[in-house]
PQR file of N, CA, C, O and H, with PARSE charges and radii, in Angstrom:
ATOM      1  N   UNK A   1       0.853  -1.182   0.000 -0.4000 1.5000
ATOM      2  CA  UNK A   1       0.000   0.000   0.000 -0.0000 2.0000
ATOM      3  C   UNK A   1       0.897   1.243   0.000  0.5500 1.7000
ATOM      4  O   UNK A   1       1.975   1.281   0.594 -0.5500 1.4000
ATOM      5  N   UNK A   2       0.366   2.280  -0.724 -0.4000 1.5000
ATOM      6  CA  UNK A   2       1.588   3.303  -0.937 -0.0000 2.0000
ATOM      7  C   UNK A   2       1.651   4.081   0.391  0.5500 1.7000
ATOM      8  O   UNK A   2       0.973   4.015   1.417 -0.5500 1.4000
ATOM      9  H   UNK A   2      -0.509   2.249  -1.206  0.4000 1.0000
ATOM     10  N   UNK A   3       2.606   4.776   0.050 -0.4000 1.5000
ATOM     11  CA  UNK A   3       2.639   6.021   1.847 -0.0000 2.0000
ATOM     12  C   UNK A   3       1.965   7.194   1.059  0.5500 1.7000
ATOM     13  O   UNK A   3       2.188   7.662  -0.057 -0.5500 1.4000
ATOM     14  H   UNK A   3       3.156   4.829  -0.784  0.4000 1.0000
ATOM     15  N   UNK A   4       0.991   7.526   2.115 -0.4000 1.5000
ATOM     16  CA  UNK A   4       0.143   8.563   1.963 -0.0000 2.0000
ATOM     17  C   UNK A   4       0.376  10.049   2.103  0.5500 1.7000
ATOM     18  O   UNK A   4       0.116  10.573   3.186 -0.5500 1.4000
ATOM     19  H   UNK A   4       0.810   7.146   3.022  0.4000 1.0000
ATOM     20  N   UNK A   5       0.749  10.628   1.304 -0.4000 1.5000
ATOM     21  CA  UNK A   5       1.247  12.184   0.953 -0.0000 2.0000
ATOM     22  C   UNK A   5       0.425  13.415   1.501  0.5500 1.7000
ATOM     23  O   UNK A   5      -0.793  13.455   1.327 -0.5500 1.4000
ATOM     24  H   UNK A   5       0.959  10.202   0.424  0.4000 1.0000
ATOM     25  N   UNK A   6       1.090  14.405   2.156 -0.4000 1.5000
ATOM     26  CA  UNK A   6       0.363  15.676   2.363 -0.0000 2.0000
ATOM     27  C   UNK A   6       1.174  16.837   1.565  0.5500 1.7000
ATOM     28  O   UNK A   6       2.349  17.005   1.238 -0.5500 1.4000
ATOM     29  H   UNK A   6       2.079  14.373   2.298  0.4000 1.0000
ATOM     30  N   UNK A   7      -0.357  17.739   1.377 -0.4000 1.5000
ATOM     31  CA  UNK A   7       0.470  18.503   0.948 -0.0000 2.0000
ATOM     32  C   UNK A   7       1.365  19.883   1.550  0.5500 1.7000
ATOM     33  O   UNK A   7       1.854  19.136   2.398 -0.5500 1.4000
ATOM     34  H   UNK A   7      -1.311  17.603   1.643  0.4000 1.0000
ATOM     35  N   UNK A   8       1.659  20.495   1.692 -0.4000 1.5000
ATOM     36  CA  UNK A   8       2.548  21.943   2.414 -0.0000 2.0000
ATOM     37  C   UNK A   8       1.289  22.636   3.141  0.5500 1.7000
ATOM     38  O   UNK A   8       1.418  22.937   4.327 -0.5500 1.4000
ATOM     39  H   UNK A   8       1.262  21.102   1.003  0.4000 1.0000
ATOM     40  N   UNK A   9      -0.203  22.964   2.321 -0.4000 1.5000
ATOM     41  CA  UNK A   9      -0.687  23.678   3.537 -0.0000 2.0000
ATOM     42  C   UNK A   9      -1.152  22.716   4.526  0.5500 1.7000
ATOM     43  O   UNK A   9      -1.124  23.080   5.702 -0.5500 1.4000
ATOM     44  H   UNK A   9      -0.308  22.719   1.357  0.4000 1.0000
ATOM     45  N   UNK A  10      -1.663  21.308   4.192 -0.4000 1.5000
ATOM     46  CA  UNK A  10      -2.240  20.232   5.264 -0.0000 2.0000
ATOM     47  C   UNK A  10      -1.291  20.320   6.447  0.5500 1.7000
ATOM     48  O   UNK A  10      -1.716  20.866   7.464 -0.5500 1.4000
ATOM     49  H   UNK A  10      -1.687  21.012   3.238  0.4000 1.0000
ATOM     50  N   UNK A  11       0.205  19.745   6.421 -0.4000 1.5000
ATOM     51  CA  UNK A  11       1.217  19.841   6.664 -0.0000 2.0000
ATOM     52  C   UNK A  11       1.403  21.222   8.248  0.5500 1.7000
ATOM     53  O   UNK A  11       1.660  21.254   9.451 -0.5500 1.4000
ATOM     54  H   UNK A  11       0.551  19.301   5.595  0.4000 1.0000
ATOM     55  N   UNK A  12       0.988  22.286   6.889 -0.4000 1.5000
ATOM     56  CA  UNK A  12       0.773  23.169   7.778 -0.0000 2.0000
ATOM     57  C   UNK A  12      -0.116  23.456   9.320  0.5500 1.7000
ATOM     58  O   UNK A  12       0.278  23.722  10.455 -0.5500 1.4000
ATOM     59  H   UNK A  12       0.779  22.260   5.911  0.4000 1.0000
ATOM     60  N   UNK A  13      -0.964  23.332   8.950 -0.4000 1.5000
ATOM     61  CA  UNK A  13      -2.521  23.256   9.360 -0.0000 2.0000
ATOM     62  C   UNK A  13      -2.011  21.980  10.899  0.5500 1.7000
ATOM     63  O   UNK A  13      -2.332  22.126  12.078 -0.5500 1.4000
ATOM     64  H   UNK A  13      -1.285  23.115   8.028  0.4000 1.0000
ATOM     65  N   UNK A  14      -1.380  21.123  10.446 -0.4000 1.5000
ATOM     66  CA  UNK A  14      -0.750  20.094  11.286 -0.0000 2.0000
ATOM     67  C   UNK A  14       0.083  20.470  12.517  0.5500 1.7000
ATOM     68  O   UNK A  14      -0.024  20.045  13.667 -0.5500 1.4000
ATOM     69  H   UNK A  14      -1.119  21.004   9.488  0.4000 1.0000
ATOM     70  N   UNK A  15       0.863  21.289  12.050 -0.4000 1.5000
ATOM     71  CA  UNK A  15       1.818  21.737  12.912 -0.0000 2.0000
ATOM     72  C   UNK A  15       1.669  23.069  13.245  0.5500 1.7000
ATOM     73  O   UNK A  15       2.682  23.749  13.416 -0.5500 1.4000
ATOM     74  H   UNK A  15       0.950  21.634  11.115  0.4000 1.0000
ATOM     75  N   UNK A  16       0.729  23.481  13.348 -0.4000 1.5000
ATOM     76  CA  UNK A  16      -0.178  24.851  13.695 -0.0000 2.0000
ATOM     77  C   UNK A  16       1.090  25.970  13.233  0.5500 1.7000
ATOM     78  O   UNK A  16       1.091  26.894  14.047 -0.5500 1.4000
ATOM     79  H   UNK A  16      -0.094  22.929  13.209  0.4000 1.0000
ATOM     80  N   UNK A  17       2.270  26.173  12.064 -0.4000 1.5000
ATOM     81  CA  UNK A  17       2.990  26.719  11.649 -0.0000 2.0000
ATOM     82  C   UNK A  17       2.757  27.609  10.078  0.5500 1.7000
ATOM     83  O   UNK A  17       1.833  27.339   9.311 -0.5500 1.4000
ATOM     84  H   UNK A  17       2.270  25.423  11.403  0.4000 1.0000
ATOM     85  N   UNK A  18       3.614  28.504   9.861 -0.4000 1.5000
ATOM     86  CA  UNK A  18       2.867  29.148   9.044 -0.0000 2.0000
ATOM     87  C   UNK A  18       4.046  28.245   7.297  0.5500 1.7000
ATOM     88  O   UNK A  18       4.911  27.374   7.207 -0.5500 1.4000
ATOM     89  H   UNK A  18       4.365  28.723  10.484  0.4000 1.0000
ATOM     90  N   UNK A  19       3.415  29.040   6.452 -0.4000 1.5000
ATOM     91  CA  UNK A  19       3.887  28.372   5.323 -0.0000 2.0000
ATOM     92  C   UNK A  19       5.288  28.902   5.031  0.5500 1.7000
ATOM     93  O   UNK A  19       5.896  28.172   4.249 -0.5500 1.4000
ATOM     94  H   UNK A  19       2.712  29.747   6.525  0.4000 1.0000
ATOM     95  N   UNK A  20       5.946  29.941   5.433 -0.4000 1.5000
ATOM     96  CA  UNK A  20       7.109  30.274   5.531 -0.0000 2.0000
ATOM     97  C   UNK A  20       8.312  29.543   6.748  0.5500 1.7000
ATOM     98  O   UNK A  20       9.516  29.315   6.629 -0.5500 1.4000
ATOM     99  H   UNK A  20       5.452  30.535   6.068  0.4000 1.0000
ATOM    100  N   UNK A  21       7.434  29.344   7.810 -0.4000 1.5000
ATOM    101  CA  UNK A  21       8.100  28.396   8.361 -0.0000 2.0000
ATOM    102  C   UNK A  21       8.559  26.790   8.260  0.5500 1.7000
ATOM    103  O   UNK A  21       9.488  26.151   8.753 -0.5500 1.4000
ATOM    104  H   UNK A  21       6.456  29.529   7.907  0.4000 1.0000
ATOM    105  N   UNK A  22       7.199  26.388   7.180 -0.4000 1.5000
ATOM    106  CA  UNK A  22       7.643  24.732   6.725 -0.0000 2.0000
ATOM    107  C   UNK A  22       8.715  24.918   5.907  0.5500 1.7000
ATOM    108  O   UNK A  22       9.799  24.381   6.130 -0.5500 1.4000
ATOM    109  H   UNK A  22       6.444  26.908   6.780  0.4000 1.0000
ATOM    110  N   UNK A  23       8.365  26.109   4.360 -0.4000 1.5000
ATOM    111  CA  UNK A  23       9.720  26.249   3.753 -0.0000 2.0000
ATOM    112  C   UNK A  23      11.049  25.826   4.043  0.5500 1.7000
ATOM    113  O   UNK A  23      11.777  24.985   3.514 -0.5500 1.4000
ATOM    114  H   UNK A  23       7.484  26.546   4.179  0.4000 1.0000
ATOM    115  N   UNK A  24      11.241  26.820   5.273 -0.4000 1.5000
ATOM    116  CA  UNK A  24      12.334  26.470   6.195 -0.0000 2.0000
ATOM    117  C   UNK A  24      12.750  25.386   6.284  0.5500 1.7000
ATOM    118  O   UNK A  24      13.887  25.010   5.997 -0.5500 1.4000
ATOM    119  H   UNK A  24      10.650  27.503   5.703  0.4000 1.0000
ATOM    120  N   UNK A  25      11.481  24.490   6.873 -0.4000 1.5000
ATOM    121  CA  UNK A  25      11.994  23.310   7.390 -0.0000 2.0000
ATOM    122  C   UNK A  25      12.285  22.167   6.408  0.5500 1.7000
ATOM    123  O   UNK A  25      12.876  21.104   6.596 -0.5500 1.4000
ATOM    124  H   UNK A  25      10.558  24.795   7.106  0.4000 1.0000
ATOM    125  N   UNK A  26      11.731  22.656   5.350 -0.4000 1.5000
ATOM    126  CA  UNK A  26      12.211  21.711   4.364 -0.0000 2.0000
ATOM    127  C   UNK A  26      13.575  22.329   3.647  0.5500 1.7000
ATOM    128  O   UNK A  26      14.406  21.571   3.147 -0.5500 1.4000
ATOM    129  H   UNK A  26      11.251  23.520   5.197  0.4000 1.0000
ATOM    130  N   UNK A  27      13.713  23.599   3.640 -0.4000 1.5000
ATOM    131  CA  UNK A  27      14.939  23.806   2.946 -0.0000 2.0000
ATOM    132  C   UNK A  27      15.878  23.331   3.917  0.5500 1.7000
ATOM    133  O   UNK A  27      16.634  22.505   3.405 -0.5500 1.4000
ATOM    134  H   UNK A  27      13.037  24.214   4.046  0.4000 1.0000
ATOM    135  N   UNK A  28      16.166  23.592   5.399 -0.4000 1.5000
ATOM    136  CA  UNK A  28      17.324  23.127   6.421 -0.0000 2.0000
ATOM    137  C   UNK A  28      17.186  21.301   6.808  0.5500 1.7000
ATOM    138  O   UNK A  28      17.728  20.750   7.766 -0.5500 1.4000
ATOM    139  H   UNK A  28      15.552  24.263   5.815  0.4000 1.0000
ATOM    140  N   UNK A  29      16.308  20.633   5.758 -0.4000 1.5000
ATOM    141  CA  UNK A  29      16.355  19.003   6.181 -0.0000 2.0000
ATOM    142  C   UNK A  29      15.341  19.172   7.363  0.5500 1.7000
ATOM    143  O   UNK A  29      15.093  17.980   7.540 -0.5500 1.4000
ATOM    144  H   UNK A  29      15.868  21.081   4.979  0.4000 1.0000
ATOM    145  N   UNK A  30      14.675  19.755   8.182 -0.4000 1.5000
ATOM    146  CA  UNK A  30      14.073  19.612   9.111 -0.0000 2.0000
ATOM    147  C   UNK A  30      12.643  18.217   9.085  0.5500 1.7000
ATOM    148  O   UNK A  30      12.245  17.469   9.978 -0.5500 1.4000
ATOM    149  H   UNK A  30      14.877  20.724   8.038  0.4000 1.0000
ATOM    150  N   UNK A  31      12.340  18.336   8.043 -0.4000 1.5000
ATOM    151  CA  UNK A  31      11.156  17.712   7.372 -0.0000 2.0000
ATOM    152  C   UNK A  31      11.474  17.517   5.961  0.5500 1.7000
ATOM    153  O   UNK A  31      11.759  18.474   5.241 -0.5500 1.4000
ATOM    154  H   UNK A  31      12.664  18.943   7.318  0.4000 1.0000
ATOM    155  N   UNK A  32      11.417  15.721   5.329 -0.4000 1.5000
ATOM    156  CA  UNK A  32      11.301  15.753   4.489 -0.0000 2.0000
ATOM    157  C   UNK A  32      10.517  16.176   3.278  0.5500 1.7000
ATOM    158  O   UNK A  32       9.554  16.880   3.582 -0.5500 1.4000
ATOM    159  H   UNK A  32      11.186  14.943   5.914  0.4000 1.0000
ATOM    160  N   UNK A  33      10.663  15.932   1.916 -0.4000 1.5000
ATOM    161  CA  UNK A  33       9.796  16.553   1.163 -0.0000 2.0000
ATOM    162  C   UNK A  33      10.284  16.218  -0.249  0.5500 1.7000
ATOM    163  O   UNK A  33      11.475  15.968  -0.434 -0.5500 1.4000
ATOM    164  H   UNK A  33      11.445  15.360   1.669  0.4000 1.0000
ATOM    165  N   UNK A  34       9.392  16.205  -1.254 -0.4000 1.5000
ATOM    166  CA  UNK A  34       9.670  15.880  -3.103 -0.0000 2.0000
ATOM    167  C   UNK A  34       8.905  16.705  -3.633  0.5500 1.7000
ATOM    168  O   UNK A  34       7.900  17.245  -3.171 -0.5500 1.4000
ATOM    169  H   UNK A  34       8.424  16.407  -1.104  0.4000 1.0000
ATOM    170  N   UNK A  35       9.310  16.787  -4.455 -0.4000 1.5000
ATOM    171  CA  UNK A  35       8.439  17.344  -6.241 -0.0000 2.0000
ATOM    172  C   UNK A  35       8.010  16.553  -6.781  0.5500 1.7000
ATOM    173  O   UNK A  35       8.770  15.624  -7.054 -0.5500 1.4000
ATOM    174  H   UNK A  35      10.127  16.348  -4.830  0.4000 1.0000
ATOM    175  N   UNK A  36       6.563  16.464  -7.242 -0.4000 1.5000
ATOM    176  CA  UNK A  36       5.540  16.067  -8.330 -0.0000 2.0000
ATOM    177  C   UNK A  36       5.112  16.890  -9.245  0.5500 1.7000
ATOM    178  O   UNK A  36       3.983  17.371  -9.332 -0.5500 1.4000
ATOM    179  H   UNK A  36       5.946  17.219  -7.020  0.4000 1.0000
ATOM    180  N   UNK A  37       6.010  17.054  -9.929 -0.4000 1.5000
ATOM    181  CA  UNK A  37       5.928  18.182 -10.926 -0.0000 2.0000
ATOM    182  C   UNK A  37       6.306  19.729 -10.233  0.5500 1.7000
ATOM    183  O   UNK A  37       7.366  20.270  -9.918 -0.5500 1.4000
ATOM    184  H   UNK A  37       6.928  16.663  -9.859  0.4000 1.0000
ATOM    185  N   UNK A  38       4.959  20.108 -10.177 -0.4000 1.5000
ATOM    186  CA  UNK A  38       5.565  21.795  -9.722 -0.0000 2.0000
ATOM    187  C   UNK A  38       5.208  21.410  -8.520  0.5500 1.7000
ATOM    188  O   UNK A  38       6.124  22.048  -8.003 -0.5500 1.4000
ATOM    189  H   UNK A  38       4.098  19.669 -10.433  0.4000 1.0000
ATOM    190  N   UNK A  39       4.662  20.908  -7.575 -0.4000 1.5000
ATOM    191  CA  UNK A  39       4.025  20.658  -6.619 -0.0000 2.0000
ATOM    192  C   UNK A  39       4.870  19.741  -5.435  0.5500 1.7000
ATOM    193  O   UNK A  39       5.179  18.612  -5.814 -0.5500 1.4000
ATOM    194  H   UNK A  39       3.918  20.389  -7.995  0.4000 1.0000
ATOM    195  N   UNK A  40       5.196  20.045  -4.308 -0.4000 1.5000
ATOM    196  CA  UNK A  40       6.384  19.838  -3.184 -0.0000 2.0000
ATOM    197  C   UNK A  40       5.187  18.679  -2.402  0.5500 1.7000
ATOM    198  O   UNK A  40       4.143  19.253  -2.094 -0.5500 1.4000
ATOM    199  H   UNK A  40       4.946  20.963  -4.000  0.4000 1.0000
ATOM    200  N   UNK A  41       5.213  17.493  -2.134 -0.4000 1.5000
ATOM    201  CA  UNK A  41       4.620  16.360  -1.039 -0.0000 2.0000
ATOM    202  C   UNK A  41       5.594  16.213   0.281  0.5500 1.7000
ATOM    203  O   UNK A  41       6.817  16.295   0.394 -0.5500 1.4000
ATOM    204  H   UNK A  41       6.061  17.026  -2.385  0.4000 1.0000
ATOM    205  N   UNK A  42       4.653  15.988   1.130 -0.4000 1.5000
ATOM    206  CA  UNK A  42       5.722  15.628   2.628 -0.0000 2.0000
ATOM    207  C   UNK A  42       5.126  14.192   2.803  0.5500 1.7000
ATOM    208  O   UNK A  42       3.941  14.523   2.821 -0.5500 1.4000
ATOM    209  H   UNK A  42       3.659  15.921   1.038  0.4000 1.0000
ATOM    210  N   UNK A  43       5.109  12.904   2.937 -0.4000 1.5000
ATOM    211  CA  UNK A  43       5.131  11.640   3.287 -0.0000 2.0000
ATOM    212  C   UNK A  43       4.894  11.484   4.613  0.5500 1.7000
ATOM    213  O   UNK A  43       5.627  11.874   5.522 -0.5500 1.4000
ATOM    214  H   UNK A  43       6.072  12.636   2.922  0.4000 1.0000
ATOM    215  N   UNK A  44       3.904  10.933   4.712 -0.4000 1.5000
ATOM    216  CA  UNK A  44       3.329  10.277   6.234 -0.0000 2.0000
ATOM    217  C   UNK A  44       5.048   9.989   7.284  0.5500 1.7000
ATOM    218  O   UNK A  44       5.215  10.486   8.398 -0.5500 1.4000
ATOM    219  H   UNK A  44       3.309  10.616   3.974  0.4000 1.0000
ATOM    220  N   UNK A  45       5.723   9.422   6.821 -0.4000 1.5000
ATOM    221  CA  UNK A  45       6.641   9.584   7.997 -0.0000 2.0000
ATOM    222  C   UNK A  45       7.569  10.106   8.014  0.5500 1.7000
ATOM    223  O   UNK A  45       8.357  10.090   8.959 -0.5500 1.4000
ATOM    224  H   UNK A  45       5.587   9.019   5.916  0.4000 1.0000
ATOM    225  N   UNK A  46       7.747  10.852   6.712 -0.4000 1.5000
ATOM    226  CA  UNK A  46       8.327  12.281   7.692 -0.0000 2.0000
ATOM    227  C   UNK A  46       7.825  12.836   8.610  0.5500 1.7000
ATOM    228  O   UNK A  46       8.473  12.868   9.656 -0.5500 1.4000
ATOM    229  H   UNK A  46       7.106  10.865   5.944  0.4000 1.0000
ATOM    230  N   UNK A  47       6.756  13.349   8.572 -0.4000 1.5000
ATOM    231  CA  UNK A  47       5.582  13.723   9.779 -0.0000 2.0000
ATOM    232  C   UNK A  47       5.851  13.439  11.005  0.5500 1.7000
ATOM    233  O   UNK A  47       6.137  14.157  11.963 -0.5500 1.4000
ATOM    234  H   UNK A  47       6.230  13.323   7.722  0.4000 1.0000
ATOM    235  N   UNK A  48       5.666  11.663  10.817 -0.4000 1.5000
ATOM    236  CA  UNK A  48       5.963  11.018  12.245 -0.0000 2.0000
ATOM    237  C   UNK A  48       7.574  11.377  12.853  0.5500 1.7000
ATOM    238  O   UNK A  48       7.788  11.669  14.029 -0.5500 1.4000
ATOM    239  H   UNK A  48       5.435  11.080  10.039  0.4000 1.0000
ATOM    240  N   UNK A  49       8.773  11.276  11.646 -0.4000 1.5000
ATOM    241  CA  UNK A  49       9.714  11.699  11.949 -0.0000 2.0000
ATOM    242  C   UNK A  49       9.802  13.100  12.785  0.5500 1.7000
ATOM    243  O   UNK A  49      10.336  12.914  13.878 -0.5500 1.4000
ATOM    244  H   UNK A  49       8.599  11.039  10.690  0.4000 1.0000
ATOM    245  N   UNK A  50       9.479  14.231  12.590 -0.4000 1.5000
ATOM    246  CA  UNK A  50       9.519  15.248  13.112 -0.0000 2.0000
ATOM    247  C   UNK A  50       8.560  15.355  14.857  0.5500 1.7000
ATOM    248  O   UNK A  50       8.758  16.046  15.857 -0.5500 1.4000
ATOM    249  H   UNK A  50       9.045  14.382  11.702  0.4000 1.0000
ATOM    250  N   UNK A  51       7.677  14.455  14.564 -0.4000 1.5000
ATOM    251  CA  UNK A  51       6.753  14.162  15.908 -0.0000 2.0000
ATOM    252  C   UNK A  51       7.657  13.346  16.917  0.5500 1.7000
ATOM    253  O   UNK A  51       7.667  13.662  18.107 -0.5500 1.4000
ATOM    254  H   UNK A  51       7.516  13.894  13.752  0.4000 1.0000
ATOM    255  N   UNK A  52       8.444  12.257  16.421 -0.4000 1.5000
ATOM    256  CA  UNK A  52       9.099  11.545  17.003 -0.0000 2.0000
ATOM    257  C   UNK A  52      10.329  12.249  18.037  0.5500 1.7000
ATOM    258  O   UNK A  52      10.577  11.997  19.216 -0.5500 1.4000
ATOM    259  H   UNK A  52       8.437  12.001  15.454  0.4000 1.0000
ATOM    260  N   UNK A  53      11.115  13.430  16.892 -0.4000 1.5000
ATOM    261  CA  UNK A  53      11.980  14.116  16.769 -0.0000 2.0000
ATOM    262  C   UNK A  53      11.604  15.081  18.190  0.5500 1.7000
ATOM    263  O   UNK A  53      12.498  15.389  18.978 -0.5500 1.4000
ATOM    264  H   UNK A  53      10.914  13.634  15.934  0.4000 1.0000
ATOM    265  N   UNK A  54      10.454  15.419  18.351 -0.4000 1.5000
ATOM    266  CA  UNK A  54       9.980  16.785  19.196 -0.0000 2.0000
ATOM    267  C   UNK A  54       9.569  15.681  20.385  0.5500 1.7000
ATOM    268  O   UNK A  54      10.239  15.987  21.371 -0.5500 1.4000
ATOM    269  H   UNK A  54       9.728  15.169  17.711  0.4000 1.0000
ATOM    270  N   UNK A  55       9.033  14.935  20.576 -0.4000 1.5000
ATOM    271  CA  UNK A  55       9.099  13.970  21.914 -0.0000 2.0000
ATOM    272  C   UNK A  55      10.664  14.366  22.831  0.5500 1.7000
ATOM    273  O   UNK A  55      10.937  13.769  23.873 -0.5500 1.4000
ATOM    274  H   UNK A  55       8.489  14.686  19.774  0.4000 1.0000
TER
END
């Protein structure tokens, strides 16, 4: 079963952060992330990674 993708504002909305701050976190490795064309996905465990990370 594939891993289930969010996108940057869901993401957002998640981590009660603004969209200049995920930027960030994806430009400094903080949170992973890809391109689908023009369009940037974050992967279910990166997510968990960063949740894990903040424990």
């Amino acid at each position: 079963m594939p891993e289930k993708l969010y996108t940057v504002p869901q993401v957002c909305e998640m981590f009660g952060v603004s969209r200049s701050t995920m930027v960030r976190w994806m430009s400094t490795g903080k949170i992973r992330s890809f391109k689908i064309g023009q369009r940037r996905r974050i992967p279910e465990s990166a997510i968990q990674e960063v949740i894990d990370g903040a424990a």
